[in-house]
FINU-23666 format. One record per residue: residue number from 0; residue in three letters; x, y, z of N, C-alpha, C in turn. Coordinates in Angstrom, 2 decimals, padded with zeros to 5 digits. Layout:
<NUM,"ALA",<X,Y,Z>,<X,Y,Z>,<X,Y,Z>>
...
END
This chain:
<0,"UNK",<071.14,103.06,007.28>,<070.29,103.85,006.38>,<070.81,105.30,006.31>>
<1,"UNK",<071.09,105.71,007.33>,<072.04,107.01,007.82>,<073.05,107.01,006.33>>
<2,"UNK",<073.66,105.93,006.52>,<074.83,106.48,005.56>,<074.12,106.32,003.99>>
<3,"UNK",<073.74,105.83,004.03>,<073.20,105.38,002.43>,<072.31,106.10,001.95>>
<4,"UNK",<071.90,107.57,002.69>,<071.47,109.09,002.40>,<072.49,110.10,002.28>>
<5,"UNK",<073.58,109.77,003.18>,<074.47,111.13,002.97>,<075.77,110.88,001.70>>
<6,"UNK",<075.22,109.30,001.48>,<076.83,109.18,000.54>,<075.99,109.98,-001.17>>
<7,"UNK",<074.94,109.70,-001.36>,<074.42,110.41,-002.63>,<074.86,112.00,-002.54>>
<8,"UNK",<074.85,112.96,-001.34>,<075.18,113.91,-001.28>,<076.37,114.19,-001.36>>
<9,"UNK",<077.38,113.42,-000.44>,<078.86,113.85,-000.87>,<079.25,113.48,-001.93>>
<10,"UNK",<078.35,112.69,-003.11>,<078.79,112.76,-004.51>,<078.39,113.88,-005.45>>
<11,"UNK",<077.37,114.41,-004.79>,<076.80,115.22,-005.66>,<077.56,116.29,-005.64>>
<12,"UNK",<078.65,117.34,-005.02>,<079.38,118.22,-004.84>,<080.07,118.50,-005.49>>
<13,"UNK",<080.72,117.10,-005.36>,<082.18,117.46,-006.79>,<081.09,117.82,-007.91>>
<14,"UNK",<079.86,116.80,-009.08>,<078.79,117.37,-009.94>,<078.81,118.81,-009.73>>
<15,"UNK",<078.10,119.46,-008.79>,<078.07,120.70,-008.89>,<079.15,121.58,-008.98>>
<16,"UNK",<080.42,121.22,-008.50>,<081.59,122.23,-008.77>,<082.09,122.02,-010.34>>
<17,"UNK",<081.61,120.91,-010.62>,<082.29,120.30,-012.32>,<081.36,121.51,-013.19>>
<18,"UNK",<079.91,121.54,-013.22>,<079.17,122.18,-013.67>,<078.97,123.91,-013.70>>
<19,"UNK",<079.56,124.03,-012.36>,<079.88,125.59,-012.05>,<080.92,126.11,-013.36>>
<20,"UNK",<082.21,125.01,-012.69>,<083.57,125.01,-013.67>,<082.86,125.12,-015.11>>
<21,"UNK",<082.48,124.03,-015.72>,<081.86,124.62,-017.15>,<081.43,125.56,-017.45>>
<22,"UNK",<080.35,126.24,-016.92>,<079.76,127.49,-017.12>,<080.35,128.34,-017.25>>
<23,"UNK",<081.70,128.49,-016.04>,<082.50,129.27,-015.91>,<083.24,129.57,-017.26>>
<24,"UNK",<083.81,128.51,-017.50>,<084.66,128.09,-018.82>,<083.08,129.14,-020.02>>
<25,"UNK",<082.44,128.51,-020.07>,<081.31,128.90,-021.25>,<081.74,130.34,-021.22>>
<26,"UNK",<081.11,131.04,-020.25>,<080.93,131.85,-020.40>,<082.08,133.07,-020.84>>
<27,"UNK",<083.62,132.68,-020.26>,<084.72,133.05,-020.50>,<084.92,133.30,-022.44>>
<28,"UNK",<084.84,131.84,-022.81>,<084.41,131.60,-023.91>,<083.32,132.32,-024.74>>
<29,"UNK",<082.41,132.81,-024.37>,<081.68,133.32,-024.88>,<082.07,134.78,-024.70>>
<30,"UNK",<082.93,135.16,-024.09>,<083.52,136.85,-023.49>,<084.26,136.91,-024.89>>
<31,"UNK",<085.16,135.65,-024.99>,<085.97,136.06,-025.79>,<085.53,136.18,-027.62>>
<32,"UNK",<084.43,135.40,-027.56>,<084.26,135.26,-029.04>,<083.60,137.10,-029.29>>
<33,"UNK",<082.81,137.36,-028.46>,<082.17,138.93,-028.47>,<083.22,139.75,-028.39>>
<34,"UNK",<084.49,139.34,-028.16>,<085.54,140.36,-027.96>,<086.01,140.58,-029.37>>
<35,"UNK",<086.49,139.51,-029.95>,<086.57,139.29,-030.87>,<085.54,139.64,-032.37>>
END
């Protein structure tokens, strides 16, 4: 049971770094269109 709680979490990590990464990206994106 142990493991079949922590494996949902070590998936969820990479999700959150993917989602960071987008934002990141967005917001870059959005620097540039105001630059512009």
């Amino acid at each position: 049971m142990h493991g079949n709680l922590y494996k949902p979490q070590k998936n969820m990590k990479p999700i959150l770094l993917c989602s960071l990464y987008i934002d990141l990206q967005l917001s870059i994106a959005c620097m540039q269109v105001y630059w512009c």
